[in-house]
Structure formats: C-alpha cells, structure tokens
C-alpha beads as a LAMMPS data file, in Angstrom:
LAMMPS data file: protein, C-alpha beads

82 atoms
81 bonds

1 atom types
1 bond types

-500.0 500.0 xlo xhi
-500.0 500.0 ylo yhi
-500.0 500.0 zlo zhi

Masses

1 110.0

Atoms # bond

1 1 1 117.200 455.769 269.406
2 1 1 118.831 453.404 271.918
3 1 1 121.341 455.613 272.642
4 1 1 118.546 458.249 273.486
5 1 1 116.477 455.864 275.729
6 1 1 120.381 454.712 277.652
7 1 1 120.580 458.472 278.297
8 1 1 116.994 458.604 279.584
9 1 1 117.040 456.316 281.522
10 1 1 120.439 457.583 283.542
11 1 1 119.342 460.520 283.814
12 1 1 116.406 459.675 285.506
13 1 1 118.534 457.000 288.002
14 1 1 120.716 460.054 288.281
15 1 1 117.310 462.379 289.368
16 1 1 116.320 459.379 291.608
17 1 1 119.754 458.964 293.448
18 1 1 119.586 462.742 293.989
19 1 1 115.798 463.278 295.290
20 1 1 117.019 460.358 298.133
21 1 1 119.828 461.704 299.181
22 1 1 118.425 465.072 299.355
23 1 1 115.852 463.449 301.965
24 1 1 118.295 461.374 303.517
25 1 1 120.229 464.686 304.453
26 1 1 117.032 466.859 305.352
27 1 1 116.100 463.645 307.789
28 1 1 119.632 463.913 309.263
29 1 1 119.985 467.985 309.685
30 1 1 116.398 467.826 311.356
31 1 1 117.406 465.046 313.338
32 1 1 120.555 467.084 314.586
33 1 1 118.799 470.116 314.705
34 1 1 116.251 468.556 317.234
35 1 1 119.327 466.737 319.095
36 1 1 120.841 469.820 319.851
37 1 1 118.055 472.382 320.816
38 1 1 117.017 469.299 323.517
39 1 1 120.894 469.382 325.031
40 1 1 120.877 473.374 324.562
41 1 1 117.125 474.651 324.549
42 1 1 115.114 475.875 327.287
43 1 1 112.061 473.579 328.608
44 1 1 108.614 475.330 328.966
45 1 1 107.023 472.362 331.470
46 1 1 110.441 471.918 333.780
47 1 1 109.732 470.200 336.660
48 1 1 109.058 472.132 339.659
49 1 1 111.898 472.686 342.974
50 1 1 111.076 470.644 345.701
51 1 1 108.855 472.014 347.672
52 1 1 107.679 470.161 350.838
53 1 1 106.274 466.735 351.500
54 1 1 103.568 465.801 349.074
55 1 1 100.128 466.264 350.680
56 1 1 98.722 462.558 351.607
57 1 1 95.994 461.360 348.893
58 1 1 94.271 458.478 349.592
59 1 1 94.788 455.448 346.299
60 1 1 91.217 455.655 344.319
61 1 1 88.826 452.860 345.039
62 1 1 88.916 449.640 342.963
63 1 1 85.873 447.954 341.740
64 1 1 86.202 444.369 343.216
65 1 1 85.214 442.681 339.336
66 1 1 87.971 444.100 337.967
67 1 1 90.539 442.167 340.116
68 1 1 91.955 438.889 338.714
69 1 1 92.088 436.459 341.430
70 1 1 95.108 434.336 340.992
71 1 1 95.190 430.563 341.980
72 1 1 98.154 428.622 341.590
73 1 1 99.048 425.057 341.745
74 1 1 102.046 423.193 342.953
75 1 1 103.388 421.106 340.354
76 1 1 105.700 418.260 340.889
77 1 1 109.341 418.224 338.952
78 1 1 110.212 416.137 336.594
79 1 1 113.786 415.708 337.040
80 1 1 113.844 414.726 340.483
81 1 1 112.103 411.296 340.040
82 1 1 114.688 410.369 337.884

Bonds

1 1 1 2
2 1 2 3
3 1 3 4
4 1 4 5
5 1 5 6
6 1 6 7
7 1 7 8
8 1 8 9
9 1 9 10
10 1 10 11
11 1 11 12
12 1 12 13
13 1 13 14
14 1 14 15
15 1 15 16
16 1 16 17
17 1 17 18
18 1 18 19
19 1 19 20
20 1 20 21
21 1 21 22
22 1 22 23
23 1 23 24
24 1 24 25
25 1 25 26
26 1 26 27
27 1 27 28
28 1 28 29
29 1 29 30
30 1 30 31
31 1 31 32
32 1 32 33
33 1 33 34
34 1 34 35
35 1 35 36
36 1 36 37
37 1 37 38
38 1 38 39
39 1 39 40
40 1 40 41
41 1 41 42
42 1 42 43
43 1 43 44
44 1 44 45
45 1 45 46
46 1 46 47
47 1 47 48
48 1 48 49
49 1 49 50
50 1 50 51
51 1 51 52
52 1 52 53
53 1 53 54
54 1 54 55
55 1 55 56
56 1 56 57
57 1 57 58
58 1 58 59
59 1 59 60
60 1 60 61
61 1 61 62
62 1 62 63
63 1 63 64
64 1 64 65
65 1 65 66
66 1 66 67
67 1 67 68
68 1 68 69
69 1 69 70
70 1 70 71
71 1 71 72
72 1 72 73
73 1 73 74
74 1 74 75
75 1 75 76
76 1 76 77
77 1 77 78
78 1 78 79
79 1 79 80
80 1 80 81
81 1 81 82
C-alpha cells in the first residue's frame, strides 16, 4: 500500500510538472507569435502622411477653481551657518 500511494503521488508531481510547462510554453509561443506579427504585420490605424500645417485651435478654457496656486517660501540653509 505504500508503495501504491509513492507511485500516486509521482505521478501526480509528474501530471503537475507537465500541465506548467505546457502553459509556460503556450505563454511563450503566444508571446512570440504577437512579437513577430507587430515587427511583420500590417497596422489598420497607421498614422497619416504629413499633410500641411495643423489648422490653429485655440487651448480649451480652464475653470479658475481648478488651478492650484503655488506659494513658496525661501528657506534658509543649514550648512552655511556653520
């Protein structure tokens, strides 16, 4: 009976070791997969040519509560007194 459960339980390690490195290896072919059709593949949204000068669009207005006023104060150092 002891010998059964050893055997058991290896096999099952055995399953275990398997199952991960089948993942592992799935992860890594989809990761290369991916890594290659970005250096090779063709890109739906590529950027446009240049065309001419952008037209001229005025920044949106900013609510004046929204901006964080800033105050700062000199502060003497330490190391030049001594």
């Amino acid at each position: 009976m002891r010998v059964l459960r050893l055997i058991v339980a290896g096999l099952i390690a055995i399953a275990a070791m398997v199952a991960v490195m089948f993942a592992a290896l799935v992860v890594f072919f989809t990761g290369l997969v991916a890594y290659v059709l970005q250096l090779f593949g063709v890109r739906k949204n590529s950027p446009p040519v240049a065309s001419g000068p952008a037209p001229d669009r005025r920044p949106p207005d900013r609510r004046m509560d929204e901006v964080i006023d800033v105050v700062s104060t000199k502060v003497p150092d330490e190391t030049a007194k001594r």
